[in-house]
N, C-alpha and C positions, 0 to 999 in steps of 0.2 A: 625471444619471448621472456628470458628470466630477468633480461634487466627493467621489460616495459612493465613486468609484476614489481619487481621492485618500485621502479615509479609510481605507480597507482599506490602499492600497501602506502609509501610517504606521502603522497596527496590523501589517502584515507584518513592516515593519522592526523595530518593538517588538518584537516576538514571538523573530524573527531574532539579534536581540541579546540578551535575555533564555535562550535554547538555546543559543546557541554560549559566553555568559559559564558559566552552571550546566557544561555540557561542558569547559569548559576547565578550569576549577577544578577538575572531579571527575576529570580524566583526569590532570590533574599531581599532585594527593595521593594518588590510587591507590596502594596498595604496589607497590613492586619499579617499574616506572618504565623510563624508557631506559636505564636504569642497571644495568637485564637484559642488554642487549646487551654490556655490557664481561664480560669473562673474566677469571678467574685470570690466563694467560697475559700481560695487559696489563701496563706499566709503568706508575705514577702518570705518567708523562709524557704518556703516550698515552691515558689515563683522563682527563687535562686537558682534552687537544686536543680528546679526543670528545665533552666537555662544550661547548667553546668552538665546534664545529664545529656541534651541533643546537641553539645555542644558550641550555644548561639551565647556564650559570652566572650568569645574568641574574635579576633579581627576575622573582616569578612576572607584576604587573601589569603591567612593561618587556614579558616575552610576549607578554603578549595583547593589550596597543595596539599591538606590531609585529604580530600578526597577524591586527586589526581594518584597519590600515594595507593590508595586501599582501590580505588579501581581499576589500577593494575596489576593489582592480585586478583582479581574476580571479585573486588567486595566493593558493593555497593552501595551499602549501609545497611541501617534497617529502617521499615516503614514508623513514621512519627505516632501512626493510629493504633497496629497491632503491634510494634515490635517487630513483627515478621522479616527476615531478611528478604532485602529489595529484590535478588536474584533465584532467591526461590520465590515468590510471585511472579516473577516473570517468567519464570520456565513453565510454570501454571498456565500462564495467559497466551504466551506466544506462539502455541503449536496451534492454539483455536483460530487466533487472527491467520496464522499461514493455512490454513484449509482454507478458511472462509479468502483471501484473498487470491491464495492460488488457483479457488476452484472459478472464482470470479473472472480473473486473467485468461484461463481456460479454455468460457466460454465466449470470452470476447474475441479470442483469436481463431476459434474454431468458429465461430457464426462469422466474425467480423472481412477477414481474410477472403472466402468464398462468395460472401454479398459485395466484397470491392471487385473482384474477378467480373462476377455477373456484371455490375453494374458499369466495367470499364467496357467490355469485349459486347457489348450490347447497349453502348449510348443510345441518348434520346428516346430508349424502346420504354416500354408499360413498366416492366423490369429494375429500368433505371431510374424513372420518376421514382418508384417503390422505396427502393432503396435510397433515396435523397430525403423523399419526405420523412421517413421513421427517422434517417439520422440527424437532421433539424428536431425531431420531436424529443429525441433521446437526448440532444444538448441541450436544447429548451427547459428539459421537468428538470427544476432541484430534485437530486437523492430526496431530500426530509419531505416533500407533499409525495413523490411516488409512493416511497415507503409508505406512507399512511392510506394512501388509497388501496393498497395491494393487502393491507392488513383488513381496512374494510372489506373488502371485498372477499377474499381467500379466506380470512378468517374469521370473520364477524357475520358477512352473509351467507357463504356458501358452505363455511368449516370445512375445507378440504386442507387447509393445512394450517401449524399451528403459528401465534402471533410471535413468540416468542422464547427462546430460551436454546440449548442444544440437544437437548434430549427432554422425552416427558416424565418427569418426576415422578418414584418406585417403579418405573418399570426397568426391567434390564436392557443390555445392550442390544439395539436392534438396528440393521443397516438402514433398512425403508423410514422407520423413526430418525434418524440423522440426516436421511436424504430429505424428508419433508420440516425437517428443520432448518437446515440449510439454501432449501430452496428460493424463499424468497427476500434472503440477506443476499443471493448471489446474484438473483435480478436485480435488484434495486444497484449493488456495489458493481456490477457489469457493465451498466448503462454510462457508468463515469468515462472510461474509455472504450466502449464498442463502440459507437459513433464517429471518432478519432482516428479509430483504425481503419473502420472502411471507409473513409473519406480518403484518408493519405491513402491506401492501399488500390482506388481507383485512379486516385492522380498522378501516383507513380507512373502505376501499371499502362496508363493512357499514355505516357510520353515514353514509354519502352516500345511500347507498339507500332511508335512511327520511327524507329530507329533501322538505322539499316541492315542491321543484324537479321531481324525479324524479317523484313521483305525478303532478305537471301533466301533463310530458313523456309519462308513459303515458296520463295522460286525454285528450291530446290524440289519440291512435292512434300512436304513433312505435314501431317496431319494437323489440322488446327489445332485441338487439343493440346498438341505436344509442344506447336509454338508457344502457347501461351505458358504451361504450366511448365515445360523442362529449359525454357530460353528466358522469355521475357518476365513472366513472375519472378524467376530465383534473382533476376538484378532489381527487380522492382520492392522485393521484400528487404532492400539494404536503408533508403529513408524511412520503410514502414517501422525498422528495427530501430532507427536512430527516435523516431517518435515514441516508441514503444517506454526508452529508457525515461523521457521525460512523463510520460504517463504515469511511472510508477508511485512517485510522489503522492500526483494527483488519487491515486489508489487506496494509496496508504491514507490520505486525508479525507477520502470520503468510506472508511472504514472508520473514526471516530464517530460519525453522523450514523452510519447502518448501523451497529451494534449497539449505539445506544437507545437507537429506533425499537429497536427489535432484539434487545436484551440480551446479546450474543456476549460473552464475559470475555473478551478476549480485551488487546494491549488499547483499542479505543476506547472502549467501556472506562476499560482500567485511568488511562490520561485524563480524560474526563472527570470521575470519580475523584484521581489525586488531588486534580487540580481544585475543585470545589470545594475539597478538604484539610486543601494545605498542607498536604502530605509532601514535603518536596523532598525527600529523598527516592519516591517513588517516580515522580513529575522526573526527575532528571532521571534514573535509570531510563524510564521508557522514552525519556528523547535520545538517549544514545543506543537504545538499540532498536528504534528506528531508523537512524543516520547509518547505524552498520547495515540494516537491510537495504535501504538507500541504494547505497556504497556499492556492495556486493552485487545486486540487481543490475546499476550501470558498468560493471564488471562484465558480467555476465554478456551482455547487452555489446558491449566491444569486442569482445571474443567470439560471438555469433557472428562478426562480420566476415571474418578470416576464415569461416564455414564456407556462409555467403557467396564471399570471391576467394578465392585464392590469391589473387593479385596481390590483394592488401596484406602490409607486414608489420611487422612490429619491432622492426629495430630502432 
């Protein structure tokens, strides 16, 4: 187990390196540059300084070993708009996108999971047409037109919850106020993979069921139930787990789209925001610590297997 950590941390770091070199390159030859920021008003004097001060009169690869150097100290720079260090905005931003996407993941696997059951172990029935059609419907809606119909509709006709933001402004902390904030970033950011998952999670679960394991199991008298959920699900949830790692990406990208929807401040907002502002010392913090959550997640996502089966090892 410690040398397959070891392998993974050097494929991390690969990867790591590889993201942040491709980002840095592509965010210094981008048109227009920090070089937005100076005005008319400026004198070449002070068009100098402002060079010499985010330091863009240096060669581009002088850059980026100075800040391969400082982000491996934890320093990331500072933001080109406020000054603000990049790593403290992030630590602002990142615990909101982890709610909002954890809580998202959540409910995809706790809805997703039990509606692929259903919809395996009761083919062709009412049940399962059900459950097919919503998950066509669910890959069908872009995230950005749901989002806006849920906003008309929840908030604009009905007011039962609100359009935007994490909590309602002067009032204090309240559970119910964060749960009805949250609510409807986590429909809309659910819907990216609930669908995914009960689809693989019935397709599995349908070809475990004709295995011969399972006929035993019943030929023995074992209660339906128990074939399904203590036999043939626990092997059927090993591709649902393998799809799940590639999902996450997909999560993380339609968490730029939700929050910007629906004004959620977290690390999409923020991408978004750098990006349109040319803030790139912040554009590259939040691509590398997206790639570590990435990273970490298909980690995770490998180590559930050896839960899964035992069989499987990791030498």
């Amino acid at each position: 187990m410690s040398r397959y950590l070891l392998q993974r941390a050097v494929q991390a770091l690969v990867v790591l390196l590889v993201v942040s070199t491709l980002t840095f390159g592509m965010v210094n030859l981008a048109p227009g540059g920090p070089a937005i920021m100076m005005t008319m008003e400026m004198t070449p004097e002070q068009q100098d300084a402002l060079r010499r001060q985010l330091g863009l009169d240096q060669p581009l690869l002088v850059r980026y070993l100075k800040w391969i150097g400082a982000a491996l100290r934890a320093d990331l720079g500072r933001s080109f708009n406020d000054r603000r260090r990049v790593s403290e905005v992030i630590r602002e931003r990142l615990p909101l996108t982890l709610l909002l996407g954890g809580t998202a993941l959540a409910v995809s696997l706790v809805l997703g999971i039990p509606a692929g059951v259903i919809s395996a172990t009761r083919r062709y029935s009412l049940a399962d047409h059900t459950v097919t059609f919503f998950s066509f419907i669910g890959v069908s809606i872009p995230a950005f037109w749901l989002a806006i119909i849920l906003i008309l509709v929840f908030s604009v006709w009905l007011r039962w919850l609100p359009a935007s933001g994490v909590a309602t402004a002067g009032v204090g902390f309240s559970l119910v106020d964060r749960l009805a904030h949250l609510a409807l970033p986590t429909v809309v950011l659910a819907t990216v993979i609930l669908p995914s998952i009960t689809r693989f999670t019935r397709s599995a679960l349908v070809e475990e069921l004709g295995q011969d394991y399972v006929r035993t199991a019943r030929a023995k008298g074992l209660p339906e139930p128990r074939v399904v959920t203590r036999h043939a699900l626990r092997n059927a949830l090993i591709p649902v787990v393998t799809v799940l790692g590639l999902l996450i990406p997909r999560l993380v990208g339609g968490a730029v789209i939700t929050e910007t929807i629906f004004g959620w401040p977290g690390m999409g907002q923020l991408a978004v925001a750098s990006a349109v502002g040319r803030d790139y010392p912040i554009v590259m913090g939040v691509t590398v610590m997206v790639a570590i959550v990435v990273t970490v997640s298909n980690l995770a996502v490998d180590l559930v297997y050896g839960w899964l089966d035992p069989r499987i090892t990791y030498g």
